[in-house]
Backbone bond lengths (Angstrom), bond angles and torsions (degrees), N, CA, C in turn:
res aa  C-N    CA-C-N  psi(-1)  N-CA   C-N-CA  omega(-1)  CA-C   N-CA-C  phi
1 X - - - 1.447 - - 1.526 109.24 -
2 X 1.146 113.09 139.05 1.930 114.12 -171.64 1.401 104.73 -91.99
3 X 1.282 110.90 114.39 1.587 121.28 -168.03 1.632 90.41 -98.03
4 X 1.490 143.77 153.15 0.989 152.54 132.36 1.668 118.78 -34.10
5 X 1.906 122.19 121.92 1.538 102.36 -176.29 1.847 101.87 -82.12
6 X 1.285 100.96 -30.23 1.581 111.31 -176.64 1.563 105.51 -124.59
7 X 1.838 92.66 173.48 1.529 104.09 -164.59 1.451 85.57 -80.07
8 X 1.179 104.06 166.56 2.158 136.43 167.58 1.399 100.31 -81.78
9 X 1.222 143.44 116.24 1.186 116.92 171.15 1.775 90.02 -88.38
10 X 1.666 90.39 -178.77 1.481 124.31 -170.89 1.976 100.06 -35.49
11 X 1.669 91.52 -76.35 1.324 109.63 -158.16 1.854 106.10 -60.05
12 X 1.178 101.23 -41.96 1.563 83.48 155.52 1.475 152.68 -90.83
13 X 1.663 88.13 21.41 1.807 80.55 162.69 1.612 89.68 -114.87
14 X 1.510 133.89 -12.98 1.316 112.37 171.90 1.917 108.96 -69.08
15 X 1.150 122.35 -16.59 1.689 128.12 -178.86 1.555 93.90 -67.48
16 X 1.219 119.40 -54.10 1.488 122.11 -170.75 1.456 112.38 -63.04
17 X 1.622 115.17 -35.37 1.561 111.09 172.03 1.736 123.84 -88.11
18 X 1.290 111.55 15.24 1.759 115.95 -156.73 1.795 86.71 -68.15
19 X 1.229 115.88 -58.93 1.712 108.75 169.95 1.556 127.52 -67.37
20 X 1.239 104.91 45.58 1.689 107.20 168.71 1.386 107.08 -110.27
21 X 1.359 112.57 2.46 2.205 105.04 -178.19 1.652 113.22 -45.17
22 X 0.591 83.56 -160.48 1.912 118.40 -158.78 1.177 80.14 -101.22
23 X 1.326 142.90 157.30 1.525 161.77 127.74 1.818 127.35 -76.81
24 X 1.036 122.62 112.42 1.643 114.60 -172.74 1.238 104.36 -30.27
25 X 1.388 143.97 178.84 1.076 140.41 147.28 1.948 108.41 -90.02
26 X 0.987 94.79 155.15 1.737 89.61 177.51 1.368 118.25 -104.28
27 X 1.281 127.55 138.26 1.463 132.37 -143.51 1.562 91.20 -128.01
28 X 0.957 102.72 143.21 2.108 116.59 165.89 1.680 107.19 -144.53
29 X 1.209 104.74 170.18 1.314 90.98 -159.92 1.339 97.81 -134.80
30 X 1.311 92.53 140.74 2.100 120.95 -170.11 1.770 103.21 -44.90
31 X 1.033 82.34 114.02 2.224 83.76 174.52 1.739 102.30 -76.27
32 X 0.940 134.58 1.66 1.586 122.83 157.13 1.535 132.68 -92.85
33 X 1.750 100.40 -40.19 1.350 116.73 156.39 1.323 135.30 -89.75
34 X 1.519 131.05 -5.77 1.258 123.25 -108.13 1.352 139.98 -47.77
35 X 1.256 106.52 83.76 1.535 126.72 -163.86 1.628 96.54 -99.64
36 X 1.380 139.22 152.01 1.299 149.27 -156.50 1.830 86.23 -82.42
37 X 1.412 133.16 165.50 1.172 139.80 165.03 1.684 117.67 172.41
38 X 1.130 122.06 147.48 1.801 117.25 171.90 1.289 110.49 -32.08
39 X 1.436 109.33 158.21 1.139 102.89 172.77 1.786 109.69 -109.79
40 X 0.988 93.41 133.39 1.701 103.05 176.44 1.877 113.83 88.37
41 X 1.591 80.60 29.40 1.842 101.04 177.94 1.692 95.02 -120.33
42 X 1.340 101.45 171.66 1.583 112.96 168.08 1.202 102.94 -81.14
43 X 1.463 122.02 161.76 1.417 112.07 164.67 1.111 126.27 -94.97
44 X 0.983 133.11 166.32 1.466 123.00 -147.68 1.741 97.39 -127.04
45 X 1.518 117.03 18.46 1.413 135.50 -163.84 2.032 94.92 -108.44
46 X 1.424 90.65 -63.81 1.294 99.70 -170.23 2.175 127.54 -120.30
47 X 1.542 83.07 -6.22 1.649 105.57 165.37 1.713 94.62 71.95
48 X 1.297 119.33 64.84 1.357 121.53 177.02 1.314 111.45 -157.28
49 X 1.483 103.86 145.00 1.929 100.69 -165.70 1.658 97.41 -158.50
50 X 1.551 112.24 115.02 1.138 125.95 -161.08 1.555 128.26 65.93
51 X 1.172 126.03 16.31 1.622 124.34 -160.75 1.463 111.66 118.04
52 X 1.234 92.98 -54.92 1.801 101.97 -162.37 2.307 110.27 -73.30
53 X 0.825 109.89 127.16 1.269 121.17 161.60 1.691 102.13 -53.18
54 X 1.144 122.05 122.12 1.375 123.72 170.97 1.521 125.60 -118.33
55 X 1.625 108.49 -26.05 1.220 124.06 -157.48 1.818 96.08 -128.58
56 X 1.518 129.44 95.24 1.276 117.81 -174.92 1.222 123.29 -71.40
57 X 1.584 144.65 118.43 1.407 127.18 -170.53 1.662 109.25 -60.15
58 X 1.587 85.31 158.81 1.700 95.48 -166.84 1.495 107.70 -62.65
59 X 1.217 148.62 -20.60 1.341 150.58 174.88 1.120 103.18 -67.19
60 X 1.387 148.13 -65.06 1.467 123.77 -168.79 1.779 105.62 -76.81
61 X 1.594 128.78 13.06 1.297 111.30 -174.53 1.945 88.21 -100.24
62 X 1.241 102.22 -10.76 1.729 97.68 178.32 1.501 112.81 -74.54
């Protein structure tokens, strides 16, 4: 088993993590609304995903 001979200090295990961030998410935009949104989600603008209406806005469910 590989035991460490010396300590890590601080700054080099934060050097080793500087590429662990978060990634933007990547956005494309709704061909009915085109409002920015995930891709391969509904949108959450106009409740439609591929063509189809999926999500009815709350006014016509009243």
């Amino acid at each position: 088993m590989a035991v460490p001979k010396r300590k890590s200090s601080k700054a080099r295990g934060r050097k080793r993590r500087t590429h662990w961030k978060a990634k933007r998410p990547n956005l494309s935009v709704c061909a009915s609304c085109g409002e920015p949104k995930l891709p391969h989600r509904v949108c959450p603008h106009c409740g439609t995903y591929n063509g189809h209406e999926i999500i009815a806005e709350e006014k016509e469910k009243e």
